[in-house]
C-alpha angles and dihedrals in degrees: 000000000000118000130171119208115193097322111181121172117197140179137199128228146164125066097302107026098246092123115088128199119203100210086164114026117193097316123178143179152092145249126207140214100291106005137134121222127168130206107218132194159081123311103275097028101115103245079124094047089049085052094054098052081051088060094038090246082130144031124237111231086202138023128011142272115217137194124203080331098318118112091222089214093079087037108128125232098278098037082056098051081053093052086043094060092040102049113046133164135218109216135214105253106033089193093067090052092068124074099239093209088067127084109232085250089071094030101057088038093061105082095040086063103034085062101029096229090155124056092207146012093264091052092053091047097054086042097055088041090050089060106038083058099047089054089047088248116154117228093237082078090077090080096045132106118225096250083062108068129046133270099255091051084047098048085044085055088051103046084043095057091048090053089048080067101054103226128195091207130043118190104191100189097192102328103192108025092108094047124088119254087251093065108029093079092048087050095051096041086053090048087051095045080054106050092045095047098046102023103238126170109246125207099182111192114197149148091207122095107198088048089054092051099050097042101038141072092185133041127203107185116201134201131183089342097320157117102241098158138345135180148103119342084248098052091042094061102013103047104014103180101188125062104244091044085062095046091060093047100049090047081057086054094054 
């Protein structure tokens, strides 16, 4: 469905812009219809970086990135807007995704319009209530501006627009960082519950052990931009074949 061939992003620094920093080195690997596979890693390791290239946000320097066998960088206008309603990310912090100049009755009613999925008002408007109340979103919240809710309301706004789009992909880049403790586990029951009832692909990027393990099948552990070991969440945390894999596991143990 997603698939990375030798993808490799890479800036350049210094005065003169002879240094070059390797923030994705050579990754590759793919992700099928339904599947659950988490980016693991240190902070800076490039597991972000991997999920914006996902989304287009940035540009590989090497390599390609394909959907469903099309490299999206030669995707036309319309392909693109496609790709842009299948594959969707949930960002770190929900409350930077909102213009905060927009009420949340113009925010959550976007997308519906930008890709026409209702015919009338009335069938916007079902839509929209449908969901609010899937996701357990009073209705008040229409006439609020982001800053005045808090971030899990907000992070539940953001993953239920996604969900009024139907994707076929979710990339959840640390989902629930900003969020108090409080809140995180109710968030990433409420992913889960998502991805099971509609089967949705997940790409869960985290720093967090104990999240990757509960919300993933599959592991891909990075370091300094690469692929060091993937495999089987048992594997992963049972069996870890590479050092710094093991590393990660055994600080989880103390």
């Amino acid at each position: 469905m997603l698939e990375f061939k030798n993808v490799t992003k890479q800036y350049r620094s210094g005065m003169f812009g002879t240094h070059l920093t390797k923030a994705v080195d050579d990754v590759s690997f793919c992700v099928g219809e339904n599947e659950r596979l988490g980016l693991l890693g240190e902070s800076g390791c490039g597991k972000s970086t991997i999920a914006q290239l996902a989304m287009k946000l940035l540009k590989p320097s090497k390599g390609s990135i394909e959907y469903n066998g099309k490299n999206i960088k030669h995707m036309s206008r319309s392909e693109m807007k496609n790709y842009r309603k299948n594959v969707q990310i949930i960002f770190q912090n929900p409350q930077q995704v909102f213009n905060p100049r927009m009420k949340f009755r113009e925010t959550i009613s976007e997308p519906v319009r930008i890709y026409n999925l209702a015919s009338s008002p009335e069938e916007e408007k079902k839509i929209i209530s449908e969901h609010m109340e899937m996701f357990g979103l009073p209705e008040e919240l229409f006439d609020r501006y982001p800053q005045e809710i808090s971030g899990g309301q907000a992070q539940r706004i953001a993953i239920m627009r996604i969900l009024m789009l139907k994707p076929e992909i979710i990339i959840a880049d640390e989902p629930t960082t900003m969020l108090d403790v409080s809140v995180q586990a109710q968030i990433l029951e409420l992913l889960k519950e998502v991805m099971d009832k509609n089967n949705i692909t997940l790409i869960f990027v985290s720093h967090d052990l104990d999240v990757v393990r509960a919300m993933c099948k599959r592991i891909m552990v990075i370091k300094d931009g690469q692929v060091v070991e993937q495999g089987s969440v048992d594997d992963i945390f049972d069996r870890p074949e590479n050092e710094y894999t093991r590393m990660l596991v055994d600080s989880l143990k103390e």
